[in-house]
MDAnalysis code that builds the backbone (N, CA, C; Angstrom):
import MDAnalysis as mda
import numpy as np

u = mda.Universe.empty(273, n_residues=91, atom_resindex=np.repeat(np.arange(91), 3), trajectory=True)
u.add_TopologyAttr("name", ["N", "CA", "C"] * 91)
u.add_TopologyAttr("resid", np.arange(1, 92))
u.add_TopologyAttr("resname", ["UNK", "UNK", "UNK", "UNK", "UNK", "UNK", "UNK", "UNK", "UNK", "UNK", "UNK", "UNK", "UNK", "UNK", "UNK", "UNK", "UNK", "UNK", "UNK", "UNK", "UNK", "UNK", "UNK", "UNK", "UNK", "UNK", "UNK", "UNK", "UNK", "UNK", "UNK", "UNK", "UNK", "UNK", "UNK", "UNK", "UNK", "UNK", "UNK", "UNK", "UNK", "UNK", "UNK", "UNK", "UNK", "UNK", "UNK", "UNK", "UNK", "UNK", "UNK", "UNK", "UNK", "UNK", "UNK", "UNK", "UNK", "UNK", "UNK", "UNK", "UNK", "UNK", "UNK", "UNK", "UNK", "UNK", "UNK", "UNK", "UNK", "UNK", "UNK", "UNK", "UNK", "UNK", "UNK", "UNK", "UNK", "UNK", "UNK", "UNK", "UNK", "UNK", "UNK", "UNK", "UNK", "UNK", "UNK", "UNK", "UNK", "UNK", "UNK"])
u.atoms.positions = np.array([
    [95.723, 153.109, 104.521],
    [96.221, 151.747, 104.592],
    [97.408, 151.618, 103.639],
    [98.599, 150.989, 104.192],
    [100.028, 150.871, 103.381],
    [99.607, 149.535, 102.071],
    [100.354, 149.756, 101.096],
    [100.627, 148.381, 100.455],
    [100.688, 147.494, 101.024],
    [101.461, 146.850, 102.275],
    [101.816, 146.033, 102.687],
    [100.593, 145.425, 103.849],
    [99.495, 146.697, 104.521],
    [98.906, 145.973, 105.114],
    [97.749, 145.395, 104.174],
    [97.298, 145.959, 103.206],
    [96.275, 145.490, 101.561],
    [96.527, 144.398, 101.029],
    [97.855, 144.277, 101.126],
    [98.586, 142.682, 100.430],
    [98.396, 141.564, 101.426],
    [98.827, 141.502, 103.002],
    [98.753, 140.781, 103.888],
    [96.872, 140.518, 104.011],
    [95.903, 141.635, 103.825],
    [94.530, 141.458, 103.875],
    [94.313, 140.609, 102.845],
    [94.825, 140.500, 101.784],
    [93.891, 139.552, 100.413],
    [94.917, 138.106, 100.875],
    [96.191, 138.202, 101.032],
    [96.808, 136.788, 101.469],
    [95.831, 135.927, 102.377],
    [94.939, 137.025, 103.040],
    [94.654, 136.084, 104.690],
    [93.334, 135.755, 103.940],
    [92.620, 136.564, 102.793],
    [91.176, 136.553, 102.301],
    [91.210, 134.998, 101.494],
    [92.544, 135.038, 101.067],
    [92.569, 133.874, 99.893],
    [92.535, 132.316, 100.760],
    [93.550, 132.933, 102.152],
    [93.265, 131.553, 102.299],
    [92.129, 130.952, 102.975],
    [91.465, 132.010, 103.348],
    [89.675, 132.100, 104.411],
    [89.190, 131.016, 103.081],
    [89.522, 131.229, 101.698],
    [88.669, 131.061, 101.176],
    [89.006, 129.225, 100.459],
    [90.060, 129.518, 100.128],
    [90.915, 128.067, 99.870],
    [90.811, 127.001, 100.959],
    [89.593, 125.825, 100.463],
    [89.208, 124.581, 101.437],
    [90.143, 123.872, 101.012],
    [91.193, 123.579, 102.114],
    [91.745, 122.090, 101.772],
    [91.200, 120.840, 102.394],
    [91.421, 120.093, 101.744],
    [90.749, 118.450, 102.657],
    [92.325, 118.002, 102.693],
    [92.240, 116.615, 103.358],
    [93.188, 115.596, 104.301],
    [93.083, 114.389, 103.667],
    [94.124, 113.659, 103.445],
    [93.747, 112.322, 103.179],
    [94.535, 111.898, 104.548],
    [93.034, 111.265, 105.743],
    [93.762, 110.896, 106.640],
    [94.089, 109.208, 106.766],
    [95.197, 108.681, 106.942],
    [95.689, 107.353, 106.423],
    [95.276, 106.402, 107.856],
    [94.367, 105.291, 107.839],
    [94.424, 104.250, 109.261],
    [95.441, 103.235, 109.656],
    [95.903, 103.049, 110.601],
    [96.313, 101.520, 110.879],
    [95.259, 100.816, 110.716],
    [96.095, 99.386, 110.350],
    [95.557, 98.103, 110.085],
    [96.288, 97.170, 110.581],
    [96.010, 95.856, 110.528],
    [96.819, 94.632, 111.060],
    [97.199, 93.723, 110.462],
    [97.221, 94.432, 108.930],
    [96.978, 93.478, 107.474],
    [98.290, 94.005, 106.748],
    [98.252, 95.333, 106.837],
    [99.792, 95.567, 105.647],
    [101.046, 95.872, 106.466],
    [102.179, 95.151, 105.589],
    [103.517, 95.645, 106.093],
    [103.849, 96.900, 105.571],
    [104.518, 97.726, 106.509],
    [105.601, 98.586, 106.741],
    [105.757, 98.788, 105.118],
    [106.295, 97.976, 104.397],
    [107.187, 98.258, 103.388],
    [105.922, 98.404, 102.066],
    [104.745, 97.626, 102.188],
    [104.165, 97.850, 101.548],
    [103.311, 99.270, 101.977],
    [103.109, 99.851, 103.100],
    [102.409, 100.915, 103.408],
    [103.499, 102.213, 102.589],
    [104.450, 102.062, 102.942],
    [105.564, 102.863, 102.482],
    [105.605, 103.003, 101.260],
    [105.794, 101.811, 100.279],
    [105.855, 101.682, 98.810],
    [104.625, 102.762, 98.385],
    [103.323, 102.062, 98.624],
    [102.179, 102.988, 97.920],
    [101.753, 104.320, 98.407],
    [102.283, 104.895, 99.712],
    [102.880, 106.309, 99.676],
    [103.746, 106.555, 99.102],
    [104.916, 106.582, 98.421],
    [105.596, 106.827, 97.433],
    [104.690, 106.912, 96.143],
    [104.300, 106.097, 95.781],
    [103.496, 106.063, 94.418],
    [102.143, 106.271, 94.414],
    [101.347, 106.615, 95.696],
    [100.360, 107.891, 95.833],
    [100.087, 108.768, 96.195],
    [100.994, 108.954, 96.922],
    [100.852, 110.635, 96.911],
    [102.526, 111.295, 96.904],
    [103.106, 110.491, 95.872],
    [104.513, 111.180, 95.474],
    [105.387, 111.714, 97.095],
    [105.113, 111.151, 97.877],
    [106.036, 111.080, 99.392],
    [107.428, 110.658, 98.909],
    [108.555, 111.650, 99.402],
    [109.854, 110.373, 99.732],
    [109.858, 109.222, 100.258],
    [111.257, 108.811, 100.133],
    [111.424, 107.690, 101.076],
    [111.118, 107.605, 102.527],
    [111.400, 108.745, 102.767],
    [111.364, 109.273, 104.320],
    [110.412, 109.858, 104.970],
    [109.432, 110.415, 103.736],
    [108.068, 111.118, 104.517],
    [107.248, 110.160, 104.959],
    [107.321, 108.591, 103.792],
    [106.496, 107.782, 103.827],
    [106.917, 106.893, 105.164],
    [107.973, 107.200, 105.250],
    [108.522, 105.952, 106.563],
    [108.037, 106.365, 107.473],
    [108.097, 107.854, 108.004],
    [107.684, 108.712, 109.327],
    [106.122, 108.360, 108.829],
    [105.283, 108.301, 108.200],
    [104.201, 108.337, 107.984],
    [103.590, 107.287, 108.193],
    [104.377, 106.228, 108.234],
    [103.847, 104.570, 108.484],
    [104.379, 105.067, 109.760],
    [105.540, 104.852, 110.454],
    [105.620, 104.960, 111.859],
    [104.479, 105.675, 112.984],
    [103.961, 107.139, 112.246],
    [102.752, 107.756, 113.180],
    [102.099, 106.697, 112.951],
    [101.136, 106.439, 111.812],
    [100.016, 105.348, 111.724],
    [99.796, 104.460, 112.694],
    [101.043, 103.031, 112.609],
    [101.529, 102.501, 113.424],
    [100.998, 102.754, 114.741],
    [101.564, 103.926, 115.105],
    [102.107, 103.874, 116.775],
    [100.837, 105.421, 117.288],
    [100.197, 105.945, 116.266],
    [99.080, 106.804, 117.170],
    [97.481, 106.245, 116.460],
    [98.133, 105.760, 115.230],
    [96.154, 104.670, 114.836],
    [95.973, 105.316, 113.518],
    [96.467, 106.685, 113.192],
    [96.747, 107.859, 111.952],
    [97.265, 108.367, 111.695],
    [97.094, 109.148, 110.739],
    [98.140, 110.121, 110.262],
    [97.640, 110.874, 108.588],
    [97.719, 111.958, 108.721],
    [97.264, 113.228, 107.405],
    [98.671, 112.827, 106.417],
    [98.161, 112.372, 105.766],
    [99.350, 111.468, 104.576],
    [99.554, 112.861, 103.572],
    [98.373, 113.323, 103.280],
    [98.610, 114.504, 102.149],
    [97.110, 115.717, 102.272],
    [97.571, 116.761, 101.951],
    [96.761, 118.019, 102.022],
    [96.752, 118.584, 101.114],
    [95.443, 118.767, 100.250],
    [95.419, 119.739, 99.613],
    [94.041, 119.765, 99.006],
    [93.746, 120.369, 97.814],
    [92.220, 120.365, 97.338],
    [91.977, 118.678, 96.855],
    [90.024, 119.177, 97.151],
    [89.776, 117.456, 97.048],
    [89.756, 117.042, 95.761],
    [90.010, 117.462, 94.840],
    [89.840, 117.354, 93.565],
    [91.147, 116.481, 93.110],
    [92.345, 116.733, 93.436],
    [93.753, 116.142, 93.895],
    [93.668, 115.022, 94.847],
    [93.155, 115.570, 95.475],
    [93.134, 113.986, 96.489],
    [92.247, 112.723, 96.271],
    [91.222, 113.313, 95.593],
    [90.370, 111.715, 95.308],
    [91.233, 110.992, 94.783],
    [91.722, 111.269, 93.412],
    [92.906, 109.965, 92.927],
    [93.577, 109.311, 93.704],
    [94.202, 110.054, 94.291],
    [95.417, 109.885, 95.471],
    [94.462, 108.366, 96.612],
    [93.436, 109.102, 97.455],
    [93.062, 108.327, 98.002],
    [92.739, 106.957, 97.164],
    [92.051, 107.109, 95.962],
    [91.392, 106.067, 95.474],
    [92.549, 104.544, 95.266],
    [93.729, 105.726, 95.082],
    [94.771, 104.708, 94.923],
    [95.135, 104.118, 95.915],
    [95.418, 104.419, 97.145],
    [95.222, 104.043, 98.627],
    [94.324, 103.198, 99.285],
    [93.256, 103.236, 98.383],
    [92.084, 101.752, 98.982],
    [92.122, 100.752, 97.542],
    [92.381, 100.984, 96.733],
    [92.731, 99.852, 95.817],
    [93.992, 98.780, 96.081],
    [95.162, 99.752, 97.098],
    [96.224, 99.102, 97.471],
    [95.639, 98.341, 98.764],
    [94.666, 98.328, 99.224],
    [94.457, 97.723, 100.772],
    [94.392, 98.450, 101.739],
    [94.515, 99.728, 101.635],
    [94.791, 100.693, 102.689],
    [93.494, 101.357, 103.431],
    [93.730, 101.502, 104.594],
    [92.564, 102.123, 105.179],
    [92.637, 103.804, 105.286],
    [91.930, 104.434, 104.258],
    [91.721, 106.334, 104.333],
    [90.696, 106.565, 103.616],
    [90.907, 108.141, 104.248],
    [89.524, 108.828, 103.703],
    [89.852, 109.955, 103.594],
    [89.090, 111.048, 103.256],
    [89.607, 112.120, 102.504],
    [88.638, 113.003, 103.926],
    [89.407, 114.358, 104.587],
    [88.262, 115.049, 105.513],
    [88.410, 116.433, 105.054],
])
């Protein structure tokens, strides 16, 4: 077995093993646009622009995976997201 196929085997082992969770974000009929936008910016550190496309899916398919990564990171994140009014959950 080469270096290169040993290295590509532990890359693929690490990520078998690395659980990420979702903070997946709901529509509602309660917050504006600008406020959905604002507190993606200031929870889960989104641009201007990730957060806009991110209210637009919401919006217009009912959801949308706002941020990915370990749940340990994301509880804050979410927690800050239902303190603002927001409808998510972490999967």
């Amino acid at each position: 077995m080469s270096s290169k196929e040993k290295y590509s085997e532990e890359l693929l082992l690490e990520e078998e093993v690395l659980k990420l969770n979702e903070i997946v974000l709901y529509n509602d009929d309660v917050n504006t646009f600008d406020h959905v936008i604002d507190t993606l910016i200031y929870a889960c550190d989104h641009t201007a622009e990730q957060a806009e496309q991110c209210s637009l899916i919401v919006h217009y398919k009912g959801k949308c995976t706002v941020k990915t990564g370990e749940y340990d990171d994301l509880k804050p994140r979410c927690s800050k997201l239902l303190e603002a009014g927001l409808s998510a959950e972490i999967v």
